[in-house]
C-alpha positions as CSV (number, residue, x, y, z in Angstrom):
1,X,107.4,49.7,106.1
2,X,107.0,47.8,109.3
3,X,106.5,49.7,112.2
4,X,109.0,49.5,115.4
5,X,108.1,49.9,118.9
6,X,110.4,49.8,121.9
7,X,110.2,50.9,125.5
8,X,113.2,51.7,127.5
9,X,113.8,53.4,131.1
10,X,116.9,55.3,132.0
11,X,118.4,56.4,135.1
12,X,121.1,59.3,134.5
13,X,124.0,59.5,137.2
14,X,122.0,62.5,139.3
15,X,119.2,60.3,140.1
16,X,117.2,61.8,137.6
17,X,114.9,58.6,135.5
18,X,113.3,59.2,132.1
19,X,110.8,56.7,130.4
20,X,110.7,56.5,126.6
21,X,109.0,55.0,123.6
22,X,111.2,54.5,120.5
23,X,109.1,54.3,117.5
24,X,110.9,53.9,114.0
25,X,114.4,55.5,115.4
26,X,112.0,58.6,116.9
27,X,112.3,58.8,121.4
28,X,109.4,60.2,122.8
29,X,109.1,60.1,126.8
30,X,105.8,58.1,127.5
31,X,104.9,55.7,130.5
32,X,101.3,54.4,130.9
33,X,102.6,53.2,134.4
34,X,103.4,56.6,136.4
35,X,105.6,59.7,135.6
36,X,107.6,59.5,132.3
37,X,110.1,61.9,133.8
38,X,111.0,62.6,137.3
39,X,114.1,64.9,138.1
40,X,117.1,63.8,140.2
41,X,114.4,61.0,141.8
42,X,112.3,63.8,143.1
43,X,109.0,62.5,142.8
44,X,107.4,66.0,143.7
45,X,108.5,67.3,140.3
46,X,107.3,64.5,138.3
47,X,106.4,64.9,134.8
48,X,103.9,62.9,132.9
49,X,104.2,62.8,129.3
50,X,102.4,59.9,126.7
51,X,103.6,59.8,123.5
52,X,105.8,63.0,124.2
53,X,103.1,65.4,124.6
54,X,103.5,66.7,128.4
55,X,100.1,66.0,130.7
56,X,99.4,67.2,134.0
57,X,98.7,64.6,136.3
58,X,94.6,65.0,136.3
59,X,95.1,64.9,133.0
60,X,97.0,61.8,132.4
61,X,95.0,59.8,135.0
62,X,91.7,60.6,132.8
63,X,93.7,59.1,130.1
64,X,94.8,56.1,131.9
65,X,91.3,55.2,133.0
66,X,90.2,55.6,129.6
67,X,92.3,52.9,128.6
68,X,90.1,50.3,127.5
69,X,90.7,46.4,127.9
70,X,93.6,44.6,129.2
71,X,96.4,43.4,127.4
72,X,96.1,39.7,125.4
73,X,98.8,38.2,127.5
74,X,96.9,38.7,130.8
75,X,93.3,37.6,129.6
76,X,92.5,33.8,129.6
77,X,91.7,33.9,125.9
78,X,95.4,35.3,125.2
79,X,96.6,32.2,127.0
80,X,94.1,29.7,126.2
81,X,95.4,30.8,122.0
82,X,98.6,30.4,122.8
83,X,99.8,34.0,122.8
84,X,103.6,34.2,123.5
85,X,104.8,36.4,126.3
């Protein structure tokens, strides 16, 4: 079975903005980028979830630096190899 992976961000009509991951019909809130959650815009309250398992902030900042690598489309070798965007 081939695995499906989409990202999608939602803002309800109170503000409030939720990232998700869809994987195989399953949402999980998860953003790599910043808070996966943050209630009626108020940034203060922010939650930060990867995957759908709810980090603190410290936490999820260990994780981001962890991250190693950058993705193929922004290295030269992903371009040089034709790597479609």
């Amino acid at each position: 079975m081939k695995e499906t992976l989409e990202t999608q961000r939602l803002v309800e009509a109170d503000g409030t903005v939720v990232h998700f991951v869809c994987i195989n019909g399953i949402n999980k809130m998860h953003n790599w980028d910043g808070a996966a959650l943050i209630p009626q815009g108020n940034k203060r309250q922010a939650e930060y979830y990867l995957f759908g398992i709810k980090y603190s902030k410290d936490q999820w900042l260990e994780f981001k630096k962890s991250v190693n690598g950058v993705p193929f489309h922004k290295t030269a070798a992903g371009k040089l190899a034709g790597a479609r965007v």
